[in-house]
C-alpha positions in Angstrom: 11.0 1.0 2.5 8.8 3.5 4.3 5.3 3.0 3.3 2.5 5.8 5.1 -1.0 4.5 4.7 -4.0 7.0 5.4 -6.7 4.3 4.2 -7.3 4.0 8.0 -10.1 1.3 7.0 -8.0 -1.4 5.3 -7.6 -4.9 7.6 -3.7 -3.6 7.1 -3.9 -0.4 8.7 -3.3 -0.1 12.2 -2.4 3.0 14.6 -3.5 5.3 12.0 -0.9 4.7 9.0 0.9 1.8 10.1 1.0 -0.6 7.5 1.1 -4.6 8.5 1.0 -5.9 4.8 3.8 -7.8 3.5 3.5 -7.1 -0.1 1.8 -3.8 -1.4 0.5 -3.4 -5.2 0.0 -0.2 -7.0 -2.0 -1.0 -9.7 -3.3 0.8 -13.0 -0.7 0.1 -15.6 -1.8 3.6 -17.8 -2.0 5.9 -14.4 -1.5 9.6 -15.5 -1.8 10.9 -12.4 -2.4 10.2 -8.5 -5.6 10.0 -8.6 -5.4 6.8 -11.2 -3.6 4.6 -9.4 -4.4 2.4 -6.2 -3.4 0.4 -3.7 -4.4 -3.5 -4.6 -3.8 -4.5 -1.6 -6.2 -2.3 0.1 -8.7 -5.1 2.2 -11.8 -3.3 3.7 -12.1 -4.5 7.6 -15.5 -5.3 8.4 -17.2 -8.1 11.1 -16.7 -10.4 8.4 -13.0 -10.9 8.7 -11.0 -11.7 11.3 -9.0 -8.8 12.3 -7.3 -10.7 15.6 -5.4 -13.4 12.7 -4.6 -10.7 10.2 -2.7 -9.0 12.5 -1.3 -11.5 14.5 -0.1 -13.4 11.5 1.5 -10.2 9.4 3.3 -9.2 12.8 4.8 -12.2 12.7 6.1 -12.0 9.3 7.9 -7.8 9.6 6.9 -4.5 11.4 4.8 -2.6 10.9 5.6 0.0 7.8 8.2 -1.8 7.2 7.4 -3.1 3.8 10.0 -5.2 1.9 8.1 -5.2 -1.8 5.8 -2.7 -3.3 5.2 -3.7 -6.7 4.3 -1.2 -8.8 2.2 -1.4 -12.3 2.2 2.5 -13.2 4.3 2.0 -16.1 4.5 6.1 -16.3 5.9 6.4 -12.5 9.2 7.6 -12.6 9.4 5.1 -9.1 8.4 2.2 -11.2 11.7 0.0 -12.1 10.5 -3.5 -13.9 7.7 -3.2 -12.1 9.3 -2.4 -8.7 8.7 0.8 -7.0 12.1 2.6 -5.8 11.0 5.2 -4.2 12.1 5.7 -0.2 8.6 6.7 1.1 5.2 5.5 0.0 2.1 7.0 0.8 -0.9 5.6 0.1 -3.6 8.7 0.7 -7.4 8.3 2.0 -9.1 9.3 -1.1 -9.8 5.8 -3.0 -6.6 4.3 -1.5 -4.6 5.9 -4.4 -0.9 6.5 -4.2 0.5 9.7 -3.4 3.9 8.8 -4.5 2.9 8.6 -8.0 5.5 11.2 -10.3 5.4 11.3 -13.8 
């Protein structure tokens, strides 16, 4: 699955959408709209953790937006399937890490 993330400060984010998470949550089960869901996954970087590890450790496990599982809480997303999202591109925009893909 394609996953675009524009949350260019999470720990996962490198290259400026490239997404080295294994797993992605979308959370907020009663989302209406975009702007109510987000990404769960979403890890500020800061000093405090270690960025070097992070990476090296998801690169090991898959590519880089190349998620496998993106599970998917917004029971009114048309993407959501038993909590699994099937849509074919994900993005996750800037503005609160929220998903873009959301569709009622």
């Amino acid at each position: 699955m394609a996953l675009n993330c524009l949350v260019y400060d999470c720990i996962y984010n490198e290259n400026g959408g490239e997404c080295f998470a294994k797993d992605v949550k979308i959370g907020n089960r009663n989302a209406q709209t975009t702007s109510g869901t987000t990404c769960n996954s979403y890890v500020a970087a800061s000093p405090f953790n270690n960025y070097e590890f992070a990476h090296d450790f998801l690169e090991s496990e898959g590519s880089a937006s190349d998620v496998k599982n993106i599970q998917c809480s917004a029971m009114n997303c048309r993407f959501n399937l038993n909590q699994d999202c099937t849509a074919t591109k994900v993005e996750i925009n800037s503005n609160n890490a929220n998903c873009e893909t959301f569709a009622p």
